[in-house]
C-alpha positions in Angstrom: 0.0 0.0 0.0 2.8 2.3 0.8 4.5 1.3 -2.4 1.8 2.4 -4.2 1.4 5.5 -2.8 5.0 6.2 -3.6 4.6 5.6 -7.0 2.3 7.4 -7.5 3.5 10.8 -5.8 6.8 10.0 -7.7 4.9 10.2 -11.0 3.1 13.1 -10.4 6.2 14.7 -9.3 8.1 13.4 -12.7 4.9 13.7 -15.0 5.4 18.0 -13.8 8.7 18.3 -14.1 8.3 16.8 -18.4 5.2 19.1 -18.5 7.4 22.0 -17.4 10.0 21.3 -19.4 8.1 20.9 -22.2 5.2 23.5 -21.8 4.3 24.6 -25.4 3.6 20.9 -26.5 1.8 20.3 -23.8 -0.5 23.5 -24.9 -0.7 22.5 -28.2 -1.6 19.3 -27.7 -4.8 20.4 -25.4 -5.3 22.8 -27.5 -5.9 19.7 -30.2 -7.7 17.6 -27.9 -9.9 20.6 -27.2 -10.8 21.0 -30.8 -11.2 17.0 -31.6 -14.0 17.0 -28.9 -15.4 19.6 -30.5 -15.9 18.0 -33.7 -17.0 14.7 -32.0 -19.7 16.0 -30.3 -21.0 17.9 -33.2 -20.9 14.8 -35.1 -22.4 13.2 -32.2 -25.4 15.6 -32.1 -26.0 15.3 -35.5 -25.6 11.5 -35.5 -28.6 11.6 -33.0 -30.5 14.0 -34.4 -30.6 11.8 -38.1 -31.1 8.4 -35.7 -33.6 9.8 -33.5 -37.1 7.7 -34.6 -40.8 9.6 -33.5 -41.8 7.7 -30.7 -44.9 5.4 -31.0 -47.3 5.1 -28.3 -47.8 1.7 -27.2 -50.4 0.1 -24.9 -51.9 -2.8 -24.0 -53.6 -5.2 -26.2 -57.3 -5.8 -24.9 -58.0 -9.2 -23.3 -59.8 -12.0 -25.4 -63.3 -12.9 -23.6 -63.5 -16.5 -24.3 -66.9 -17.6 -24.5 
């Protein structure tokens, strides 16, 4: 359990020291992933919006008397 814990604050430690180092990738690569969502929820949207069928009210069938 402790081990774990140290791995994981030694990652975050190492995983901001790359960012830092390397700051303008990092922006431009959010600034990427930022723009891909974008465009996949648009598509998405519009993917449900073609997809979406009118809803048909359904109800019970009446019961059979049998005589």
């Amino acid at each position: 359990m402790i081990i774990n814990i140290l791995i994981f604050v030694a990652g975050v430690i190492v995983g901001a020291l790359v960012a830092r180092n390397n700051q303008e990738e990092v922006n431009k690569v959010v600034e990427e992933a930022k723009e891909l969502a974008a465009k996949a929820e648009a598509e998405l949207k519009e993917l449900k919006a073609k997809t979406k069928k009118p809803t048909t009210k359904r109800g019970r069938k009446p019961a059979v008397k049998k005589k």
